[in-house]
Kinemage of the C-alpha trace (Angstrom):
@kinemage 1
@onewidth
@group {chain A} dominant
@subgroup {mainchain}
@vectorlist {calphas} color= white
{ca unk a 1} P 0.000 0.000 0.000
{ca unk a 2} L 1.546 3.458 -0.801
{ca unk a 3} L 1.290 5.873 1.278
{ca unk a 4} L 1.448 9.561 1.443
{ca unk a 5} L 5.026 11.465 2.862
{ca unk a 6} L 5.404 11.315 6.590
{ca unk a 7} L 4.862 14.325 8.523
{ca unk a 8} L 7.128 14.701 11.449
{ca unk a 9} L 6.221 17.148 14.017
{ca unk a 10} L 7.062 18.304 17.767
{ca unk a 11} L 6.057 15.456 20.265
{ca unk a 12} L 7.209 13.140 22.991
{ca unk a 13} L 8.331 10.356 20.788
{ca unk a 14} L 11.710 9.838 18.932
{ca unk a 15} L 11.448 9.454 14.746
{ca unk a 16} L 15.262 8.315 13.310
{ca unk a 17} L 15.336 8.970 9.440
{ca unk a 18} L 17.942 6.319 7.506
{ca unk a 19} L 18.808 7.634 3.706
{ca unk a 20} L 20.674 5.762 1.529
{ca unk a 21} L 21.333 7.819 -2.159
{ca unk a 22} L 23.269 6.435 -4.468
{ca unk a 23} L 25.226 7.973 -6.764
{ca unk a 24} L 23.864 9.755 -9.806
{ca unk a 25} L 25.127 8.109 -13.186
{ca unk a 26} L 27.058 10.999 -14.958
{ca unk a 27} L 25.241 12.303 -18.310
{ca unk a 28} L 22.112 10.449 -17.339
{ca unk a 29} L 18.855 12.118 -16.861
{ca unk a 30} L 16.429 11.067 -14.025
{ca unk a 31} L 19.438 9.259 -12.640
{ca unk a 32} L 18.777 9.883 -8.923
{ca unk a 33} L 17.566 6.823 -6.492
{ca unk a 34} L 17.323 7.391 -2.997
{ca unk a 35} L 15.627 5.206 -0.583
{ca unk a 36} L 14.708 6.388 3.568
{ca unk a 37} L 13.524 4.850 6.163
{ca unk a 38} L 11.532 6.563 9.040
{ca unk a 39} L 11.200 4.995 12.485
{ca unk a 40} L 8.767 6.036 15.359
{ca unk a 41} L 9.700 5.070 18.730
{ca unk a 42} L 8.614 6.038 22.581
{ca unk a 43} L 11.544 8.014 23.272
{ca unk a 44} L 11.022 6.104 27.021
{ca unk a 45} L 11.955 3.204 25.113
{ca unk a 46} L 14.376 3.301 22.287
{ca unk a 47} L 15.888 -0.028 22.454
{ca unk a 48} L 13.341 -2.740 20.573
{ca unk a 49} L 13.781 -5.932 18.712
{ca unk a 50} L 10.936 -6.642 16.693
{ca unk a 51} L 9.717 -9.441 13.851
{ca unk a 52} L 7.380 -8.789 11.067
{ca unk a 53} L 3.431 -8.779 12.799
{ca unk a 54} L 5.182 -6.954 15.934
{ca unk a 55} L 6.217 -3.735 13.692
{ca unk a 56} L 2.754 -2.642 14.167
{ca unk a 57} L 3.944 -1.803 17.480
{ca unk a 58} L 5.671 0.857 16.229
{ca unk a 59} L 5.762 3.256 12.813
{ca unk a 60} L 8.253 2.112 10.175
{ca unk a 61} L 7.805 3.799 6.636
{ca unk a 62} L 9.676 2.859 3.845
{ca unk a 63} L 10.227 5.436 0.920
{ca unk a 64} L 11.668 5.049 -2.718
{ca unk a 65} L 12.345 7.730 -4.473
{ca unk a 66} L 13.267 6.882 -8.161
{ca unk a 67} L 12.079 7.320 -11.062
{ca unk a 68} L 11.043 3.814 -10.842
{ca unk a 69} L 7.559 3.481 -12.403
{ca unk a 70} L 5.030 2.090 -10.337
{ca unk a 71} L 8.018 1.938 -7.438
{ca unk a 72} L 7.933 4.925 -6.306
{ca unk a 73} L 6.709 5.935 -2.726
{ca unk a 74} L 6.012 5.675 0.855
{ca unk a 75} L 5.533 2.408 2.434
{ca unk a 76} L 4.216 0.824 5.655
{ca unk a 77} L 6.805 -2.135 6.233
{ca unk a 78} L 5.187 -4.862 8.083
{ca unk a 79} L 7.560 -7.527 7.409
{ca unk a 80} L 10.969 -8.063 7.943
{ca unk a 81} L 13.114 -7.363 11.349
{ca unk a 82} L 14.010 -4.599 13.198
{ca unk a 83} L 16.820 -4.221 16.036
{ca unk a 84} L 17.666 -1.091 17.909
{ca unk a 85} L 20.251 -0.761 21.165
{ca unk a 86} L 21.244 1.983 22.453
{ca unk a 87} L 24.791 2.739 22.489
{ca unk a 88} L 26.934 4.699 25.211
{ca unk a 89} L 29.911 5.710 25.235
């Protein structure tokens, strides 16, 4: 299901953004590909470890922007893994 873009505003929880871009291809038009990934956690709680129906839990949007026909968007990830700890130094 595609989504619309996320909209981040002031609150009590924690949102990390990922972004991977890779490199345009020189001379090449449309070129660009760039794919984020926006987490929502309770910033009480930052440290999870979830699997695929637990990632309702929490808000994880995927985004590809291309120009990718029919790829292109925001998704709700439901699926896969995700593992966060907390590191101090």
């Amino acid at each position: 299901m595609v989504l619309m873009s996320p909209k981040i505003s002031a609150g009590n929880n924690t949102v990390l953004k990922y972004t991977y871009t890779r490199n345009k291809i020189p001379n090449t038009e449309d070129s660009s590909y760039v794919e984020e990934i926006y987490i929502e956690l309770d910033s009480k709680n930052i440290e999870t470890n979830l699997k695929d129906a637990q990632l309702a839990n929490v808000k994880v949007v995927f985004a590809r922007l291309c120009f990718c026909k029919g790829q292109t968007g925001y998704y709700k990830v439901t699926n896969g893994e995700l593992s966060i700890k907390k590191n101090i130094y």
